[in-house]
C-alpha positions in Angstrom: 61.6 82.5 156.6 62.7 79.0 155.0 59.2 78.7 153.4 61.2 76.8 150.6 61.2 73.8 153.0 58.2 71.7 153.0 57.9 71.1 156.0 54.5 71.9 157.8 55.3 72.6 161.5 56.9 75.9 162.0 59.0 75.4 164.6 60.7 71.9 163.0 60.5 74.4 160.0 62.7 76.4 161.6 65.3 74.1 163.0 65.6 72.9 159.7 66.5 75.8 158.3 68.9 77.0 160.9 70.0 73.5 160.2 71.0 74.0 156.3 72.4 77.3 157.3 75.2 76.1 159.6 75.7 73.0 157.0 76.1 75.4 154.0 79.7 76.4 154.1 81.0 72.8 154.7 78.9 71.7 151.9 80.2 74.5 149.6 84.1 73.9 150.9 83.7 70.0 149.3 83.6 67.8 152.6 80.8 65.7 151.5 81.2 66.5 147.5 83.6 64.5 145.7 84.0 64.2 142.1 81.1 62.1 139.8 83.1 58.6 139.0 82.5 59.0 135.2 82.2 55.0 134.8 78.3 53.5 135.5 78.0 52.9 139.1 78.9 49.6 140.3 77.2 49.3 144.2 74.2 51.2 144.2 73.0 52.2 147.8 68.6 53.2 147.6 67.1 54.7 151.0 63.5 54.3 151.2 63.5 54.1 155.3 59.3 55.4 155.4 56.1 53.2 155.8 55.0 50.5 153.5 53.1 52.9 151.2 56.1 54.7 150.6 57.9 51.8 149.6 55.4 50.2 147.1 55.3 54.0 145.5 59.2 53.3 145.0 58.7 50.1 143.1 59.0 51.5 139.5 61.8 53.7 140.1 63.3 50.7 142.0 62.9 48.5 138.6 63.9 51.3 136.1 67.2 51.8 138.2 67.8 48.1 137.7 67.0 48.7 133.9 69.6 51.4 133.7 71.9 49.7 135.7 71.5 45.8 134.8 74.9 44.1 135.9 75.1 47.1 139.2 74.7 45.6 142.7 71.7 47.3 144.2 71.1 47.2 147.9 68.0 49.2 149.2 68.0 50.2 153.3 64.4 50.1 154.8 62.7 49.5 157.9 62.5 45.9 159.8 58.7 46.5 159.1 59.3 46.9 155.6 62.1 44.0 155.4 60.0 41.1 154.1 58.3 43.1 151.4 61.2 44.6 150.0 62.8 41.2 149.5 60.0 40.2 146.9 61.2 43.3 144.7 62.8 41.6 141.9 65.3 44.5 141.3 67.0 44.2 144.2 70.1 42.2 145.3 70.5 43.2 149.3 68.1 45.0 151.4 69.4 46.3 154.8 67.7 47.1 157.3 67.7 50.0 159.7 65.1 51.3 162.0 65.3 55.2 161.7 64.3 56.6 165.0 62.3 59.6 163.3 59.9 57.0 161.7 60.5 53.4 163.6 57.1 52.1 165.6 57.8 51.7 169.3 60.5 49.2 170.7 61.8 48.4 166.8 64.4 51.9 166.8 67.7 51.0 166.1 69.8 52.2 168.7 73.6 54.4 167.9 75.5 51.5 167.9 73.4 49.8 165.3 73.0 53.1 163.1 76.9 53.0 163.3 77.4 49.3 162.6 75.4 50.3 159.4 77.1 53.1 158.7 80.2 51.3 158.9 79.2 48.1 157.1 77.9 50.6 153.5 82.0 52.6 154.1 83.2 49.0 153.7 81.3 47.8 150.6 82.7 51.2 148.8 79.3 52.5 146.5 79.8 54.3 143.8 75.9 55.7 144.4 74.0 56.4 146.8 70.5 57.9 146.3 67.9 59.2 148.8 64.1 58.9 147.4 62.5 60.5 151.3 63.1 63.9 151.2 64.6 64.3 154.7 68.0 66.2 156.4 68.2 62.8 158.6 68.6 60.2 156.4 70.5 63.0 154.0 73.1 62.8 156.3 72.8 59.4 156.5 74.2 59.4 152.6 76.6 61.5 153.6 77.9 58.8 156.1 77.9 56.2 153.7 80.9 57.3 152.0 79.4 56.5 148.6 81.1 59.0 145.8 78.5 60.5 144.8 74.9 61.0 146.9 71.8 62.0 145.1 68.4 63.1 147.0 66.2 65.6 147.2 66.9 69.0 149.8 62.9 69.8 150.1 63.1 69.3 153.7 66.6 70.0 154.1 70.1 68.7 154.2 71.2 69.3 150.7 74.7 70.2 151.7 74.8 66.3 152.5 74.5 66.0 148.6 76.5 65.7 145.7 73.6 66.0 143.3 70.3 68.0 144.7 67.0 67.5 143.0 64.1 69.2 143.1 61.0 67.4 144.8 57.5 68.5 143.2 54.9 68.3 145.3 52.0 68.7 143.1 53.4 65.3 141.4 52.7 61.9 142.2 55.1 60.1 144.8 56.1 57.7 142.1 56.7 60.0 139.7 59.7 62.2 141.7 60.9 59.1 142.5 61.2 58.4 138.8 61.9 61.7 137.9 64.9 61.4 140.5 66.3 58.2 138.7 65.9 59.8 135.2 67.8 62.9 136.8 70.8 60.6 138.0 70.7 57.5 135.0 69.5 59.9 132.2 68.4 57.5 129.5 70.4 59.3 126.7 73.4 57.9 128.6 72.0 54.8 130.3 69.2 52.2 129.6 66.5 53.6 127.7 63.2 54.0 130.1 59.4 52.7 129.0 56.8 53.8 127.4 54.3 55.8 129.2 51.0 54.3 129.9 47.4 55.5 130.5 46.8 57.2 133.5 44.7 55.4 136.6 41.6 56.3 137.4 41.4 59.6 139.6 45.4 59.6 139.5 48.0 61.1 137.4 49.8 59.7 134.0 52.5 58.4 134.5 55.3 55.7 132.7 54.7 52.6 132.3 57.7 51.7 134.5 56.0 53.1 137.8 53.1 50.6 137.3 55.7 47.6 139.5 54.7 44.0 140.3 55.9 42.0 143.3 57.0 38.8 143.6 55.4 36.8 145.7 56.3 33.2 146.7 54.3 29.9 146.6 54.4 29.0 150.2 52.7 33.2 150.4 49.8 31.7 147.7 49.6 28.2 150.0 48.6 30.2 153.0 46.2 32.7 151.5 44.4 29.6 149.6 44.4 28.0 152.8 42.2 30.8 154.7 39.9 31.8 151.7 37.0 30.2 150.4 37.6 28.2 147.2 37.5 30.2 144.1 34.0 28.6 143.3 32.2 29.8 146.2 31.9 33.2 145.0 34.0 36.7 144.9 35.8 37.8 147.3 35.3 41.6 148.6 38.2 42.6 150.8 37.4 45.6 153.6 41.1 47.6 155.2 38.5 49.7 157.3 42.0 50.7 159.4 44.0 53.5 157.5 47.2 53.9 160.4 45.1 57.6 161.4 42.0 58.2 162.2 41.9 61.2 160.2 42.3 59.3 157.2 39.5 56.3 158.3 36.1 56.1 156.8 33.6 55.0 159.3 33.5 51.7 160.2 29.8 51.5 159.8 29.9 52.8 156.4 32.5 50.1 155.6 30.3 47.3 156.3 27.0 48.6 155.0 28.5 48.7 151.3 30.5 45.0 152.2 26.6 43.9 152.9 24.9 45.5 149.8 27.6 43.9 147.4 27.6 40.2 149.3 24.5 40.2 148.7 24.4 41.5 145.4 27.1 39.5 143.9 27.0 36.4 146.2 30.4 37.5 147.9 32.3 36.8 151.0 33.3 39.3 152.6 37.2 39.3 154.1 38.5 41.9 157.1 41.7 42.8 157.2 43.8 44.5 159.3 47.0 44.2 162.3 46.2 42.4 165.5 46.0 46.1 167.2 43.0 46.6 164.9 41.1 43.5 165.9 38.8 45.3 168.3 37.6 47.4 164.9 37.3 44.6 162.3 35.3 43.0 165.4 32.9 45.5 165.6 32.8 46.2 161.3 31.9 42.2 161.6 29.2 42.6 163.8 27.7 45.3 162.0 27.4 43.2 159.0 24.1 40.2 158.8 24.9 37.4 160.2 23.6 35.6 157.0 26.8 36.7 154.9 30.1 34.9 154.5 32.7 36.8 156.6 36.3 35.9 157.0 37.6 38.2 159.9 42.0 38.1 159.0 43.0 40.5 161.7 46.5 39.7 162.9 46.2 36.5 161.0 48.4 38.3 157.5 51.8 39.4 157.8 53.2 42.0 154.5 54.1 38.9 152.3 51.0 36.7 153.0 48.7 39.9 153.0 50.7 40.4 149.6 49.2 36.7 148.3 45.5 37.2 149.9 44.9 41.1 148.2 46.1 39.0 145.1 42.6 36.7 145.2 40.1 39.6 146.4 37.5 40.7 143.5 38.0 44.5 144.8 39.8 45.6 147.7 37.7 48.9 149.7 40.1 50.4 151.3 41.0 54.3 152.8 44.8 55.8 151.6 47.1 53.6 153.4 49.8 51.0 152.8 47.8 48.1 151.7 46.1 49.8 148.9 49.4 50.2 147.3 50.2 46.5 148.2 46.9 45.3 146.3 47.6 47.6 143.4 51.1 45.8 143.5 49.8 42.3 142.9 46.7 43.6 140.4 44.1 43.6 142.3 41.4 45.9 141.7 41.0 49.0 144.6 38.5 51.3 145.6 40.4 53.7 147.6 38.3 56.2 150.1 40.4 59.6 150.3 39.7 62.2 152.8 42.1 64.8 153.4 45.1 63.3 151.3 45.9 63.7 147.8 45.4 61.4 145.0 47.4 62.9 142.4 50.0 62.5 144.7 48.8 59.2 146.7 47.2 57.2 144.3 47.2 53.6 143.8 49.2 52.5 140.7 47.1 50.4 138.8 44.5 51.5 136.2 42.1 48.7 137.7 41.3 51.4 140.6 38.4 53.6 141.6 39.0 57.2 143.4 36.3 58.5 145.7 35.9 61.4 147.7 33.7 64.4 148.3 34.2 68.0 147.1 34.5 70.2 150.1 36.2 73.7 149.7 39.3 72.4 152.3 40.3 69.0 150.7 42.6 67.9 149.9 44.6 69.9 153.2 47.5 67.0 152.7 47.5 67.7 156.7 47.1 64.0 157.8 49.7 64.0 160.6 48.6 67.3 162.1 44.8 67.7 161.0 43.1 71.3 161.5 41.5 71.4 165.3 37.9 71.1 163.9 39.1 67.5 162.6 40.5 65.5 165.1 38.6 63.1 167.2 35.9 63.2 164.8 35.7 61.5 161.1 36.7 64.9 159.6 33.7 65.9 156.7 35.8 64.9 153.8 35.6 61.6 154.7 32.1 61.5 156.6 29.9 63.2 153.4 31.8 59.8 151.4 28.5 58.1 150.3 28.0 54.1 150.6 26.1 54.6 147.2 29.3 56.1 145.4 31.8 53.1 147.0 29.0 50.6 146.0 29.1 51.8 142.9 32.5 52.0 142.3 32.8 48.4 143.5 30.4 46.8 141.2 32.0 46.9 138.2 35.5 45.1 139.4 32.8 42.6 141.1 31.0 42.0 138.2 34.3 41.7 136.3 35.4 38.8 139.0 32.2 36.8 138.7 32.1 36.9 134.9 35.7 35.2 135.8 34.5 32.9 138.3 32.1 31.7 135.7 34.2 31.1 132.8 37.2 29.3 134.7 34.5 27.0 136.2 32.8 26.0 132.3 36.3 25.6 131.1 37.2 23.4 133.8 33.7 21.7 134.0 34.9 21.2 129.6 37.8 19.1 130.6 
């Protein structure tokens, strides 16, 4: 029962369910429906409360809403953790912030009174839309308490009865892409702002239109500090290792990470940079100490918050990095990525560039798409998805985008050396 809800633990399965059940009839007498203002929404209210991945996956549905919408207001709510990042989204004109307690870290949840301060501050600015791109019965209802007129999401993992407009979310498709899929559902272009052109698809990912491929923008005094921790441009490529990947189910080993940092260093004259939160100094530390002594490393742990981070993935040659949040940040700013996936999905996960590089194993059970509750036989262990990754094929994949960057180096310095 309620197998239409993707949702992968039974028993939150079930409550779900039993969940939609009780919030049916309400839904169906018109509580939270209202009628579709027939004039182009005004205020534009845009959840995207999840982790920083799931919010750089948003961009281009962020940018075509501004493009269908150009003289709306759009304010976006998203985590405190997400706060500084999604003020560098050019599309934007307010971003709130609330800490949902079904996804904040611990001690940032925002308590009831701060959920209803929220709550009370969206009913005062009066939107016209409000639209939900997390499939989730929480933050559903969280549309619902908005007030806005009319509230579009999706009802995959419940709460549609919160909605005025319920679309489908297609898990086979990329994140991006049901975003976008979701805008073009409520802004149809026939009516609105025509969309872009498609584009070709990244490598190891899905096609997709042009508009899901977003930029950030990221300020000077970001660029100052980055050029302030890196080696000058001169001294070589830059090869950036994100060996942490927020579960270790999803983490290549560490090992493996700085045995390929050491091959192309050495190869390609490189320094090698670490990144990574202050929680994951102790394995940066030991990544560094794997590597020879004789190589440049710049060890960045703790040292990068989202918009800094932002401005140094911006100078890396290639960025090797598992499926997390800062993949999608250095696709973002145009860097090139070779992303290591284990048990997730690219065609729904990938980075959304075309200056990227998939790689992962064929095994029988990947992708299982079950990150946040791996099988038994995977936890505690690098699961064999992500162990039987060769350093060969990540070497390989990073050559190319190194190359690339000292063919750069090279040509930037004659010009300049010309002047």
């Amino acid at each position: 029962m309620f197998e239409h809800l993707q949702i992968d633990d039974r028993r939150d399965r079930w409550l779900v369910g039993c969940a939609d059940l009780l919030l049916k009839p309400v839904g169906d007498i018109g509580g939270w429906r209202r009628n579709v203002p027939a004039d182009a929404p005004r205020r534009v209210l845009l959840f995207r409360l999840e982790r920083i991945g799931d919010l750089l996956m948003t961009l281009g549905a962020l940018g075509e809403v501004r493009r269908r919408l150009p003289e709306a207001q759009l304010h976006l709510v998203a985590g405190s953790w997400n706060a500084e990042l999604a003020r560098l989204v050019p599309a934007l004109d307010r971003v709130h912030t609330l800490d949902a307690p079904w996804m904040a870290r611990e001690g940032t949840s925002s308590g009831a009174r701060d959920i209803a301060d929220c709550i009370e501050d969206w009913r005062r600015r009066d939107f016209d839309l409000a639209m939900n791109f997390e499939p989730d019965i929480r933050s559903n209802a969280l549309l619902a308490a908005s007030g806005a007129r009319r509230r579009v999401g999706y009802d995959a993992r419940g709460g549609g009865a919160f909605l005025s407009d319920v679309h489908r979310y297609d898990p086979a498709m990329h994140v991006a892409a049901n975003a976008l899929e979701l805008v073009e559902g409520t802004l149809p272009a026939d009516r609105y702002v025509s969309g872009s052109q498609s584009r070709p698809a990244a490598p190891g990912g899905p096609e997709l239109p042009a508009a899901a491929y977003a930029t950030l923008r990221i300020p000077d005094t970001a660029r100052s500090t980055a050029a302030s921790l890196l080696p000058k441009p001169e001294d070589g490529p830059l090869i950036g290792l994100n060996p942490g990947a927020g579960r270790a189910v999803k983490e290549w080993p560490g090992a493996h990470f700085a045995r390929a940092a050491a091959i192309l260093a050495e190869r390609h004259g490189a320094t090698v940079v670490l990144l990574g939160s202050a929680a994951e100094r102790t394995k940066l530390e030991a990544v560094e100490r794997a590597i020879p002594a004789s190589l440049r490393i710049v060890n960045l742990a703790g040292k990068a918050p989202l918009v800094e981070l932002a401005a140094i993935l911006a100078r890396l040659g290639v960025l090797i990095v598992g499926d997390t949040g800062p993949m999608h940040l250095a696709a973002a700013v145009g860097t090139p990525v070779v992303a290591i996936f284990g048990p997730t999905d690219p065609t729904r996960y990938a980075p959304l560039t075309t200056r990227s590089a998939i790689v992962h194993t064929r095994l029988w059970c990947r992708p299982c798409n079950r990150a946040r509750m791996p099988p038994q036989r995977c936890r505690g262990v690098t699961p064999d998805c992500l162990a039987n990754v060769t350093i060969d094929s990540v070497v390989e994949a990073s050559d190319r985008f190194l190359a690339s960057a000292r063919r750069n180096q090279l040509s930037h310095a004659a010009s300049e050396a010309h002047r």
